[in-house]
N, CA, C and O atoms as CSV, one atom per row, in Angstrom:
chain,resi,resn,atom,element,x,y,z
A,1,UNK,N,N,-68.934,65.445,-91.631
A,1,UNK,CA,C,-68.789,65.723,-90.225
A,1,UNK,C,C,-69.744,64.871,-89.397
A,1,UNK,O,O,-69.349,64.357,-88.351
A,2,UNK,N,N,-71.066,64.698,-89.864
A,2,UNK,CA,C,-71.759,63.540,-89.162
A,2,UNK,C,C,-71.477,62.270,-88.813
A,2,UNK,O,O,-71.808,61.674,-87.788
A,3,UNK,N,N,-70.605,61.752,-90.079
A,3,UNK,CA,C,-70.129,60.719,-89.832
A,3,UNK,C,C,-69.039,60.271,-88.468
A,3,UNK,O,O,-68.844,59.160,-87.975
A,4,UNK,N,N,-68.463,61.580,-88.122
A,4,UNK,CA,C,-67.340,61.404,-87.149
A,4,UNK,C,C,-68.327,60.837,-85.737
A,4,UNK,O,O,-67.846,60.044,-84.927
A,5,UNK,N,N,-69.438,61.262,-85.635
A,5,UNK,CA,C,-69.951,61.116,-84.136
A,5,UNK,C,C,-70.864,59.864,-84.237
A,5,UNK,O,O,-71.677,59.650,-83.337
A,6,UNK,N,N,-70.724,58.763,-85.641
A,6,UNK,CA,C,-71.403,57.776,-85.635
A,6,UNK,C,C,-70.107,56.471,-86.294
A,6,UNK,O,O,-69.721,56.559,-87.459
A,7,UNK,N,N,-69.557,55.293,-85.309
A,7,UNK,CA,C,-69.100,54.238,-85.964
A,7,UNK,C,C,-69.506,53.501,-86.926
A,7,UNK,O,O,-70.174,52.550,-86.520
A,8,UNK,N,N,-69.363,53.556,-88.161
A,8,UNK,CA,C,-69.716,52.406,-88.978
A,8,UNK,C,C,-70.107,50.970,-88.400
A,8,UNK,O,O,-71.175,50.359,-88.363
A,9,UNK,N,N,-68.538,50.613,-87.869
A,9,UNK,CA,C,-68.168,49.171,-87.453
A,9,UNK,C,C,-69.416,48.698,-86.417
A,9,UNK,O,O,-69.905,47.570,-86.357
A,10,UNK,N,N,-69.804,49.918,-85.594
A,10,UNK,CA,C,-70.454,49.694,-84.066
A,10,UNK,C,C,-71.906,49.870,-84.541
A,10,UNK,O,O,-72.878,49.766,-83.793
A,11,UNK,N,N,-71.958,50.125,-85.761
A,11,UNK,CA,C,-73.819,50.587,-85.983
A,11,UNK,C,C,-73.999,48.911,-86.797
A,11,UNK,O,O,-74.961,48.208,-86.487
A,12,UNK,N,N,-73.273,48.574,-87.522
A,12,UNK,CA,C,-73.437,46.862,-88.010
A,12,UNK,C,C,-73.998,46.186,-87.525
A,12,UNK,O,O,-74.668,45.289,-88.038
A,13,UNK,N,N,-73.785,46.613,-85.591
A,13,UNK,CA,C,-73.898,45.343,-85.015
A,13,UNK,C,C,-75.834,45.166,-84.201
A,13,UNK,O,O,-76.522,44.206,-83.855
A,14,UNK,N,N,-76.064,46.988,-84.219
A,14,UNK,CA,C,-77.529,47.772,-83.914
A,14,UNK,C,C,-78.118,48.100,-85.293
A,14,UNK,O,O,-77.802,49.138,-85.874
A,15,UNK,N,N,-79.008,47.177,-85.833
A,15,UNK,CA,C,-79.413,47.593,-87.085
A,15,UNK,C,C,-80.207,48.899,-87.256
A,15,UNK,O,O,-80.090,49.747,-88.141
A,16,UNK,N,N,-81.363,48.849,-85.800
A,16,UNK,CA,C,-82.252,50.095,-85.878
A,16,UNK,C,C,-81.132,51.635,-85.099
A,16,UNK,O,O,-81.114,52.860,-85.217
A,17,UNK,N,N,-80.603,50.916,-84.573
A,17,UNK,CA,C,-79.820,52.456,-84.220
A,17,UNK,C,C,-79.605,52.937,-85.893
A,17,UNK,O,O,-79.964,54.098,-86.092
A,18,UNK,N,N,-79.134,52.289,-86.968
A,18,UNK,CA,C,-78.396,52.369,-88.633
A,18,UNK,C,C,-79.975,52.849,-89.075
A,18,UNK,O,O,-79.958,53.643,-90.016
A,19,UNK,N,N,-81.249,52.531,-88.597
A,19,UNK,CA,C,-82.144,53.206,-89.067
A,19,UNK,C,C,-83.129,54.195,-88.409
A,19,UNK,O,O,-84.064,54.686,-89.040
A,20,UNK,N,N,-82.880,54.462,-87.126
A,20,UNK,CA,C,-82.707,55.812,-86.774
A,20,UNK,C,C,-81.774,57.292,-87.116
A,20,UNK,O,O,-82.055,58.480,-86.955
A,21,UNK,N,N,-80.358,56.486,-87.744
A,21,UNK,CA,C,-79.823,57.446,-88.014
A,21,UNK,C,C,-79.947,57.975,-90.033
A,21,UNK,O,O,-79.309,58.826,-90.653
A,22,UNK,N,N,-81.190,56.880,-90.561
A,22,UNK,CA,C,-81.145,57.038,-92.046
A,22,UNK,C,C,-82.231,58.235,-91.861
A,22,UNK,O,O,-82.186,59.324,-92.434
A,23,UNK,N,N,-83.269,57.772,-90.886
A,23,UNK,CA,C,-84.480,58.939,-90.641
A,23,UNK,C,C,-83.570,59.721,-90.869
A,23,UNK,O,O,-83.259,60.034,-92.017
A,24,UNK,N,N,-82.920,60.223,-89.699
A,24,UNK,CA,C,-82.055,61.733,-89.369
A,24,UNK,C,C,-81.437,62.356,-91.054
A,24,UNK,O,O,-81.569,63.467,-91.567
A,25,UNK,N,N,-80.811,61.216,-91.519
A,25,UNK,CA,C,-80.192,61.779,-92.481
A,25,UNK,C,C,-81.431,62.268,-94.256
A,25,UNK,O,O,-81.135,62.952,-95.236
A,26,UNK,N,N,-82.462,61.677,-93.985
A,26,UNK,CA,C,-83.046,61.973,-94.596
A,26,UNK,C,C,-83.936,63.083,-94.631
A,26,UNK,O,O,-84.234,63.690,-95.659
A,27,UNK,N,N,-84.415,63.374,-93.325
A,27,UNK,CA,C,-85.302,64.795,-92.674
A,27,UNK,C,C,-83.983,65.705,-93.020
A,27,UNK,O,O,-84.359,66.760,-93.531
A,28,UNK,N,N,-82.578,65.634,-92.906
A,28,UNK,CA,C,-81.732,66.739,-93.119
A,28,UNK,C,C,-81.942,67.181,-94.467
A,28,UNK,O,O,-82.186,68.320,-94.863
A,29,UNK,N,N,-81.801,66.034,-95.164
A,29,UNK,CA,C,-81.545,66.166,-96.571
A,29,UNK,C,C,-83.015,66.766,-97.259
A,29,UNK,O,O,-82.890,67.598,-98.158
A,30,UNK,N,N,-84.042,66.459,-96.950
A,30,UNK,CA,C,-85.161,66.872,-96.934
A,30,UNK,C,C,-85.272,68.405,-96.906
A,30,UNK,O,O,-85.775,69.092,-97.796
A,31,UNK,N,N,-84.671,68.892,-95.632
A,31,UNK,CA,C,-84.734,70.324,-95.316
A,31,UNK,C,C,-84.104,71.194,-96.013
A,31,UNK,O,O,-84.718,72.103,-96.571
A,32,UNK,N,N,-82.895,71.073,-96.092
A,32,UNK,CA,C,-81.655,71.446,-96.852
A,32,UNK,C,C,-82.086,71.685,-98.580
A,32,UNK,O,O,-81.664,72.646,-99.224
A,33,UNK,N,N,-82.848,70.788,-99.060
A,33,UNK,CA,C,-83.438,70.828,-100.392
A,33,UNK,C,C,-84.531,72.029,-100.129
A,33,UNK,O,O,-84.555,73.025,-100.852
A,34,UNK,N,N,-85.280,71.872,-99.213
A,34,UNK,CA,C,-86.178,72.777,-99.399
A,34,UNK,C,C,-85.723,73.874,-99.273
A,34,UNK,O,O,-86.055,74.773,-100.046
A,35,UNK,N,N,-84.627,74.122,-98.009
A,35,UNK,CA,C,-83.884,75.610,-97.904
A,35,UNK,C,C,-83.580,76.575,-99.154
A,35,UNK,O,O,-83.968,77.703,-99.459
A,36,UNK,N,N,-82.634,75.548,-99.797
A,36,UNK,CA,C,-81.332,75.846,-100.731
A,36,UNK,C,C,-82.515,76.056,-102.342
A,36,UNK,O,O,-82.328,76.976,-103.138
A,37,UNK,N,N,-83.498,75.154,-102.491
A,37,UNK,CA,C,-83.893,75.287,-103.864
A,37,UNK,C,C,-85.210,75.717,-104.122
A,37,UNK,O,O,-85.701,75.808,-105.247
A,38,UNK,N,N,-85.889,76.036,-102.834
A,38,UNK,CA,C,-87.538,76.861,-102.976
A,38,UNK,C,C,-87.477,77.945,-104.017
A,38,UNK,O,O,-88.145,77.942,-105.050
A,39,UNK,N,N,-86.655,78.831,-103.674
A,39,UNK,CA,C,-86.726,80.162,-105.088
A,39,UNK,C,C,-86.437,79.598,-106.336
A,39,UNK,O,O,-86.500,80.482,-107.191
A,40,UNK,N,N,-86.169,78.589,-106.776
A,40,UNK,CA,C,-85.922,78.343,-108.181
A,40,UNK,C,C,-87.068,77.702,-108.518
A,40,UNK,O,O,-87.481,76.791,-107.801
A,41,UNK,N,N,-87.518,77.962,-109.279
A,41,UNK,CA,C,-88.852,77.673,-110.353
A,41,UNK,C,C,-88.342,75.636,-110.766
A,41,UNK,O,O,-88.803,74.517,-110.542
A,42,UNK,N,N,-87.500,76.082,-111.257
A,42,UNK,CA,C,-86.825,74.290,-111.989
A,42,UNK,C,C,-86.405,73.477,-111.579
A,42,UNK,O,O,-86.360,72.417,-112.204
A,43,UNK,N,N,-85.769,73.650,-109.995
A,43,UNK,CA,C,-84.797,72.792,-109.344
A,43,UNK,C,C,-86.195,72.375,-107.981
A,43,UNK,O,O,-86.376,71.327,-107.361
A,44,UNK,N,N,-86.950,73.690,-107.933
A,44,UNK,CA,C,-88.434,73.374,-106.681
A,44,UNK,C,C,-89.048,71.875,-107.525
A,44,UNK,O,O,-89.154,70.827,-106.889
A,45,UNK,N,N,-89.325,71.936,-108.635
A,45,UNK,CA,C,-90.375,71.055,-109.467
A,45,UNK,C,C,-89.472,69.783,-109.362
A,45,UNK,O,O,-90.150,68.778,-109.148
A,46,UNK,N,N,-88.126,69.549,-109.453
A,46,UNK,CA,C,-87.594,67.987,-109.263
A,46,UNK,C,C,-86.846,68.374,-108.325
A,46,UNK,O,O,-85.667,68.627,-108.572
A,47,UNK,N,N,-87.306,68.493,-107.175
A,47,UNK,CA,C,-86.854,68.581,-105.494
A,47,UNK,C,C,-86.737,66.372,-105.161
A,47,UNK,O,O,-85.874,65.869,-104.441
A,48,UNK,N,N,-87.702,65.650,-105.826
A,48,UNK,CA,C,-87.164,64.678,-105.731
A,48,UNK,C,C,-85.787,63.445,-105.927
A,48,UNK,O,O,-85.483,62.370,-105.410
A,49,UNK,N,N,-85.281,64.274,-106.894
A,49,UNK,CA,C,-83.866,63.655,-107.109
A,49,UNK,C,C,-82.682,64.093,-106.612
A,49,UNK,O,O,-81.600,63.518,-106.494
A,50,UNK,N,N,-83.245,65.838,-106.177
A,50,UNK,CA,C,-82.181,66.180,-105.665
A,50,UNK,C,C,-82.009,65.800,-103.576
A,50,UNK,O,O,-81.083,65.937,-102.776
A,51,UNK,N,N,-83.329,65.345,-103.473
A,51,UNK,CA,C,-83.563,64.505,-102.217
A,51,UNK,C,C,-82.676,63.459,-102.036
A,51,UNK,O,O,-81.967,63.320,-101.039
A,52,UNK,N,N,-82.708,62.802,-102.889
A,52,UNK,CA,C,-82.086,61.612,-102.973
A,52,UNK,C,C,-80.413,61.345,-103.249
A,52,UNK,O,O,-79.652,60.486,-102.804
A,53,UNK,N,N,-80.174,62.652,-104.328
A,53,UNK,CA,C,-78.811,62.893,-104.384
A,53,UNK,C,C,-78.265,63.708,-102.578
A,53,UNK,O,O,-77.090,63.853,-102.241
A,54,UNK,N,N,-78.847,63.898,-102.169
A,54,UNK,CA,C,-78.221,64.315,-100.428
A,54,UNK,C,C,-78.446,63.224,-100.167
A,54,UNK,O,O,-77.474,62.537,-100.478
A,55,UNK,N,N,-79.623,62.363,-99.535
A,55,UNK,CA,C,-79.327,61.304,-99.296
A,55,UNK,C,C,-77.886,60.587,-99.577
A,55,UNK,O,O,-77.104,60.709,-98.634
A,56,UNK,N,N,-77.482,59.991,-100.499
A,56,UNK,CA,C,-76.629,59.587,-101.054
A,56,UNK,C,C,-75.399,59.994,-101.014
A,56,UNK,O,O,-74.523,59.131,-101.071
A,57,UNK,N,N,-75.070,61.219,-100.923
A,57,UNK,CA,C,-74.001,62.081,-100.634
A,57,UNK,C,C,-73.389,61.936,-99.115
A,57,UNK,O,O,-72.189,61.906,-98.843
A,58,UNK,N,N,-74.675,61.837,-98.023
A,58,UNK,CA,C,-74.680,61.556,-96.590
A,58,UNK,C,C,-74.357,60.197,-96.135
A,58,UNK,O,O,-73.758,59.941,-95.090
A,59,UNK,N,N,-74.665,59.593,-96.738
A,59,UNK,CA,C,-74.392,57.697,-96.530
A,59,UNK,C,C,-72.696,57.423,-97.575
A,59,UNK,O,O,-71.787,56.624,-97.346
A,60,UNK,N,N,-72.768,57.960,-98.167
A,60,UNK,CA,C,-71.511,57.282,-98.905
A,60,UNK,C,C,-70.020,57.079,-98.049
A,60,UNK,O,O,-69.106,56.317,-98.364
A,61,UNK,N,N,-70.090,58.164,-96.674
A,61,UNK,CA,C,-69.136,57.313,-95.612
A,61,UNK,C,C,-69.324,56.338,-95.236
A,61,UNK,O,O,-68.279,55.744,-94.975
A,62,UNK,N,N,-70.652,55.514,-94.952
A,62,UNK,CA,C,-70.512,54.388,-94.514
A,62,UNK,C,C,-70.259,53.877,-95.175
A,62,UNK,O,O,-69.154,53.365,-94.997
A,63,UNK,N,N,-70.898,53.566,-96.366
A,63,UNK,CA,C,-70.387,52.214,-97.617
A,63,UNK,C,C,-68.817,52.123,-97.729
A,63,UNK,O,O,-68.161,51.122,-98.016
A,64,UNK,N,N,-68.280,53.620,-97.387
A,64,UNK,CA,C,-66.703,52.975,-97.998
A,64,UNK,C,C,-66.044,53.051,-96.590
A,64,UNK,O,O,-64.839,53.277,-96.701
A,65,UNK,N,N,-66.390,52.952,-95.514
A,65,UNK,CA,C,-65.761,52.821,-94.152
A,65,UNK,C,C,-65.108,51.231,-93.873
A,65,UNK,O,O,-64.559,50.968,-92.802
């Protein structure tokens, strides 16, 4: 759904607008990990990969746009 209110084609051409919006997507993904996996003992301790797997999950509209 984020993706709908941001052009691929039109962010190409504004590189830092494309890295203002990686901040954004990363503080989400950031939060969202902490929300969703604080009570678990196993998933709290590698909160780093699963950082990165949102990351990744959030950007993969652009790459295939």
């Amino acid at each position: 759904m984020l993706e709908s209110m941001f052009n691929p084609r039109r962010l190409e051409k504004g590189p830092w607008k494309m890295f203002f919006i990686g901040i954004v997507y990363a503080s989400l993904s950031l939060l969202l990990v902490k929300w969703f996996f604080a009570g678990d003992s196993v998933l709290s301790q590698n909160s780093g990969i699963l950082v990165v797997t949102f990351c990744v999950m959030f950007i993969l509209p652009f790459m295939y746009y």
